[in-house]
N, C-alpha and C positions, 0 to 999 in steps of 0.2 A: 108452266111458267107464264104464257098468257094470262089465264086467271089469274095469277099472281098478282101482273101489271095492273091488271083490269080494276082488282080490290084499289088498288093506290089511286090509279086516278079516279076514279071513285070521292075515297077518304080526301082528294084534293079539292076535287069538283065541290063538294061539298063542305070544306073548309072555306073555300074561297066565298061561298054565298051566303055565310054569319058571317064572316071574319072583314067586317069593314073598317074598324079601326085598331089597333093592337093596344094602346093604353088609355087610360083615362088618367092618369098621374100628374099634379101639378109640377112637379121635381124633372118631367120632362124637356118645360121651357130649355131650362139649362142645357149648357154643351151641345150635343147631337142626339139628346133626348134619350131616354129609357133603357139602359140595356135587356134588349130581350134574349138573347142566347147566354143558358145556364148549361146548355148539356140532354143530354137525350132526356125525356119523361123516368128511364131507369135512373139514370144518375139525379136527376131532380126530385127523384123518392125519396132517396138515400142523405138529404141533405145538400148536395149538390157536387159529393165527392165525384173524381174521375177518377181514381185510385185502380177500381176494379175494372179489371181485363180480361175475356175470355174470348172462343172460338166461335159463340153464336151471337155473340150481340152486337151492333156499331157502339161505337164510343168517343164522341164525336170531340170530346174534349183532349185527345191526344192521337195524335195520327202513328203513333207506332202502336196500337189497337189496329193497322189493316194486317195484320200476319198474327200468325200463333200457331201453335203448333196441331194437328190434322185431331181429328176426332175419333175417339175410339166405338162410338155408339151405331149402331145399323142408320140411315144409309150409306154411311161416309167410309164404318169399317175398319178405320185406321189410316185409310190413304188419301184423305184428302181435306179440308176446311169448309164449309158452306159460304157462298155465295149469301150477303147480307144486303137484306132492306131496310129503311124504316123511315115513316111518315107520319108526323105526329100535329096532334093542334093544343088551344089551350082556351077555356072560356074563363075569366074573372072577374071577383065582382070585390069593390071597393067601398066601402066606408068611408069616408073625406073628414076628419075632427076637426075642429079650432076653434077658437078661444070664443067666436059668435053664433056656434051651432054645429050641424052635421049635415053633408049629401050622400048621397048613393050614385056609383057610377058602374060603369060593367063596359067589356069588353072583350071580342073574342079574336082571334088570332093562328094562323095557320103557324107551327113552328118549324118545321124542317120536312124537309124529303131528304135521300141519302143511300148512297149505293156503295158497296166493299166487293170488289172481286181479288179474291186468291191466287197467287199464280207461284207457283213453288217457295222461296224465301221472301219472295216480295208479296205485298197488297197493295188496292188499289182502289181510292174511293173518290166519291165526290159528289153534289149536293147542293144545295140552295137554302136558303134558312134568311129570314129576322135577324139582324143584328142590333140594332135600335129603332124604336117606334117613338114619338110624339104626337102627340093629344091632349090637349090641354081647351077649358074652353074658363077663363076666369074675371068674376069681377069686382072689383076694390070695390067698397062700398063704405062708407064713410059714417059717425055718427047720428046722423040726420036721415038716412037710408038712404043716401044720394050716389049713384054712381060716379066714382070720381076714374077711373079706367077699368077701359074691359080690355083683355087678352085672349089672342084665339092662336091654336097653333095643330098644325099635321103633317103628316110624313116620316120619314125613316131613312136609317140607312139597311140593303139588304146586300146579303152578303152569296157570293157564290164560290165553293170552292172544289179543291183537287189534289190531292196529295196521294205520299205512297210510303210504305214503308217495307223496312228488310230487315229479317230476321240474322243480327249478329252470330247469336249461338241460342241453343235451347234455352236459354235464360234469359238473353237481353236481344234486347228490339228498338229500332229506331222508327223517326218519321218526321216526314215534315209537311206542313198544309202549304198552299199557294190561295192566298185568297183576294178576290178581286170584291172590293163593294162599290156600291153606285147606291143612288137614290137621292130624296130632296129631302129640304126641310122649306116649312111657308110658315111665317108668322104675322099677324096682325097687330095692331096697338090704335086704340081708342084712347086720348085725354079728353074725357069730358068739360065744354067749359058751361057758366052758369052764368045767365043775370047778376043784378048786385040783388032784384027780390028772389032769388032762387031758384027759379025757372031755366030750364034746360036751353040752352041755346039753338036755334033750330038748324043749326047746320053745324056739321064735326068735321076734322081732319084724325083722317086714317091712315097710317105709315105699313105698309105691307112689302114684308121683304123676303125675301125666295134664294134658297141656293140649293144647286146642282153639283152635289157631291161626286167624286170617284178616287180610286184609287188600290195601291196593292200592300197588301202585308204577308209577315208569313209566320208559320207558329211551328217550333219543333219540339218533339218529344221522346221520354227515355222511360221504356219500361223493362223492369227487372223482375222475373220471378222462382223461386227459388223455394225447395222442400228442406223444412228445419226438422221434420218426423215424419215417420211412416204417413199420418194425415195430413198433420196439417203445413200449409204452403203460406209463405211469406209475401208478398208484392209489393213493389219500390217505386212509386211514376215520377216525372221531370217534366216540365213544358218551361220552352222559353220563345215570347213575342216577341222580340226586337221593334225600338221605336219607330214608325213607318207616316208617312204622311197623305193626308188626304186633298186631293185638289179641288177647290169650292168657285163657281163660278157663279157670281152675282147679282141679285138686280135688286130697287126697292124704287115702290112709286108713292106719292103722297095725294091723296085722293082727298076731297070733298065729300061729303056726304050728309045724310036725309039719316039720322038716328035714332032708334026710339029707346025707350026703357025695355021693350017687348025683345029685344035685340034685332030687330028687322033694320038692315042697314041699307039706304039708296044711294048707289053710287054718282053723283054729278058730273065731275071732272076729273083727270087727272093727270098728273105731271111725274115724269121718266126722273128719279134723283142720278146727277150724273158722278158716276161712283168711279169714274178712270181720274178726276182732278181728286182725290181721295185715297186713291190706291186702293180701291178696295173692288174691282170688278173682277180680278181673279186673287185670289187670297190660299195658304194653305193651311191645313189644321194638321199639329199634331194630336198623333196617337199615340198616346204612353207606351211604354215595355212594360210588360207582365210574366214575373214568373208564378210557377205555383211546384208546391212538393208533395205528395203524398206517400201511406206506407199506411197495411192490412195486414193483417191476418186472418185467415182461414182457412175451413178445410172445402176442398173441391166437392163444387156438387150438394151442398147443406148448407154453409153459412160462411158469412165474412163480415168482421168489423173493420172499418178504418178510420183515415182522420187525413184531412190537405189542407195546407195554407196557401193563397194565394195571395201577392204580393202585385199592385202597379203604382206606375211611377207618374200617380196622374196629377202630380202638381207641377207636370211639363206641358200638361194641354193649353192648347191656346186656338181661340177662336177668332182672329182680328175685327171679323164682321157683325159678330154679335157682343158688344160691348153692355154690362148695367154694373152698378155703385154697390150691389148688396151679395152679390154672390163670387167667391174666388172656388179654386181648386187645391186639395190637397192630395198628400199619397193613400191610397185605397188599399186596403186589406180586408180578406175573409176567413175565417174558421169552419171549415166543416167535419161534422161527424157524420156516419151512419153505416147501415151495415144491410142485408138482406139472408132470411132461413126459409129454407126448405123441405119441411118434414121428411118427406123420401120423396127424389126427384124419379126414381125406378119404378112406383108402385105399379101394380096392376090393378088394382082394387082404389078408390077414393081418389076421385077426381082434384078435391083438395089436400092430399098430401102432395099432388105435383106444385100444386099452388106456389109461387114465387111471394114472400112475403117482405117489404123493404119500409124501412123508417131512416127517419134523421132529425138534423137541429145544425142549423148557423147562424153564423154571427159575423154581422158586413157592417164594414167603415167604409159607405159607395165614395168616399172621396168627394162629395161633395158639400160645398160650405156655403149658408145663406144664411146671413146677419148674423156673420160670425158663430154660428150653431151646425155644431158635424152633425151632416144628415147618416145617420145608421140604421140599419136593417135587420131586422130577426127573425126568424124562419124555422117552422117544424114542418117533418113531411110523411108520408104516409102511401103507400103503393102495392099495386096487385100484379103479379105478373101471371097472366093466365091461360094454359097454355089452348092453343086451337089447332086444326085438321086433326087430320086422323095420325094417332099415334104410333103406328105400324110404321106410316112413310113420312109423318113430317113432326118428329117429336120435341122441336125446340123453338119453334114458332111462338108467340105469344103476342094477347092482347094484352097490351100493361095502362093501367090506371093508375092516374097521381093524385094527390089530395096536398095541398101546400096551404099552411095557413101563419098567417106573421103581421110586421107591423113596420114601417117606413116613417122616419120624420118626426117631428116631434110639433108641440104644440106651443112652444118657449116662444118669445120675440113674434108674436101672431101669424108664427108658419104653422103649416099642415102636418099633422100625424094621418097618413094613410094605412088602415085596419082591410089586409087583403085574405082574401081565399081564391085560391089558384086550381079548377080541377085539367086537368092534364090527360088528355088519352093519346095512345100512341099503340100503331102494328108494327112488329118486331118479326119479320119474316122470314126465315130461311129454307134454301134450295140447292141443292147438287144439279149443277148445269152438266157435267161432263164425269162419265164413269167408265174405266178402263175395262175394256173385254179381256177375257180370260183364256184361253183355251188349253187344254189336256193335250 
């Protein structure tokens, strides 16, 4: 078990020393920026279905995934469920189109840590993860090549959570997450001004505004599963968010400054904007309700297809503090397929017939609208689940790899089409902490 821990902080330690900004996305300005949790690197294979539920994997998109029913394979025997880890990160690299050329961005990102302990019909997890990221660094530039505003933005929201779940009856299972997030957002804004000959002005004003997010939500879920034949097994999932609020505590100063075209900015002076004759020093943002449905087929142990729709109600969000002219919110929806085969999970022989093999495809309407153009997303995905230690005492471990490649935005009305690749690695752990003595 030590070793165990050991590999994790590890896999953290060194997530944490790439992982300096989670996006490069211009579409993060908006709201609370980027959402970064789609679900484990498994379920990020598969398209981004949570549909599927078993006894060795976290699945962090529905909390009644902590219970299932005991494991029939050596070390568990039949009497008990493994104790689940998983720690994952994500490196991507971005394409930026529009209507005046191409950039290249990249970014990498620690995703989640995350712990499941079993305890007869109940489980028990909890965990730390990315909920949105902002990174934005943009600049208007004008026919003449002139900067007419630059935009700079960072921060997140991250989420930390705890939940539990309890096994109804062999079929169905409940749960529900408590989750608390915190973190900031800082945004900048530069209007450039000019002579009447065209010459940059030698001094700018700079509006930088900062808030201090927190707050609680909580997500529950309904999984069903059920044998329609001798092989193969049915499964039925449910999550529902409930609308919850976040509390945003304020500030923006308007600073002077020394600007160059180089972007090297010197700060001169600055003055505190007083945000209590405004209302706007402590403000709160809603957070849409989200439901989602899904339903599989397959047979245990070899393969499974599914399909989930998820639904939110994000044309309730509102941000009072960050106010512009060109972007609103509407309701967000997603489609996902995918499925994962397993040649023979038993083999003794061929390291890749254990091999986990997972693909997918979705289709996102992220609810967001900028000059009247729904920003949409589309997504194919591709994954290895591959198992490690030694097969005798730890056969359901694995290191899984993810490959995501798709496209965000579009190029209409001189907004951004972003062209991503997402590679995804993630340790999928399991352990028997505690085995019952026997005696004759």
């Amino acid at each position: 078990m030590i070793k165990r821990l050991i590999v994790i902080c590890i896999a953290i330690i060194s997530s944490s020393v790439f992982a300096q900004q989670g996006t490069a996305s211009p579409y993060s300005f908006y709201g609370i920026g980027s959402l970064k949790f789609k679900g484990t690197v498994e379920n990020r294979s598969m398209g981004g279905i949570g549909v599927y539920l078993d006894s060795i994997h976290l699945n962090l998109r529905n909390p009644a995934s902590y219970v299932g029913k005991n494991v029939d394979a050596y070390p568990y025997d039949g009497e008990s469920r493994p104790v689940k880890f998983a720690v994952a990160g994500t490196t991507s690299n971005v394409t930026l189109k529009g209507n005046s050329g191409e950039a290249e961005g990249s970014s990498s990102t620690f995703d989640y840590i995350a712990l499941s302990v079993p305890i007869g019909k109940f489980g028990f997890g909890f965990g730390l993860m990315p909920y949105t990221s902002v990174g934005y660094k943009l600049d208007d530039i004008d026919d003449n090549d002139d900067i007419i505003n630059r935009f700079r933005g960072e921060g997140g929201v991250n989420r930390v959570f705890a939940g539990f779940g309890y096994q109804i009856s062999s079929k169905l299972s409940a749960g529900v997450d408590i989750n608390y997030n915190f973190g900031n957002i800082q945004n900048s804004a530069i209007e450039f001004a000019y002579t009447q000959d065209g010459d940059l002005v030698e001094l700018q004003t700079r509006e930088d505004s900062r808030s201090d997010l927190s707050g609680l939500n909580l997500n529950f879920g309904l999984a069903y599963k059920t044998k329609i034949s001798k092989s193969l097994e049915l499964s039925a999932t449910a999550t529902f968010a409930p609308e919850s609020k976040l509390s945003s505590d304020n500030t923006r100063i308007i600073s002077t400054i020394d600007a160059t075209r180089t972007g090297t900015e010197i700060v001169l002076n600055t003055v505190e904007v007083d945000l209590d004759n405004q209302n706007l020093r402590k403000t709160d943002l809603t957070l849409p309700s989200r439901w989602s449905f899904g339903a599989g087929l397959g047979k245990p142990q070899s393969w499974f297809v599914g399909a989930e729709y998820t639904f939110q109600n994000t044309s309730n969000f509102s941000n009072p503090f960050y106010t512009n002219d060109v972007s609103s919110f509407e309701n967000a929806s997603q489609i996902s397929l995918g499925g994962f085969f397993i040649p023979d999970y038993d083999a003794f022989t061929g390291y890749l017939k254990r091999v986990v093999y997972r693909a997918g495809i979705n289709f996102a309407n992220t609810g967001l609208v900028v000059k009247n153009e729904s920003i949409k997303e589309f997504g194919i995905s591709f994954g290895l689940g591959l198992p490690v230690g030694q097969r005798s005492r730890d056969p359901f471990s694995n290191l899984n790899l993810g490959l995501e490649i798709g496209k965000r935005g579009t190029t209409n009305n001189n907004l951004i089409q972003e062209n991503f690749i997402n590679f995804n690695v993630s340790l999928s752990l399991n352990s028997r902490w505690f085995r019952q003595k026997k005696y004759n």
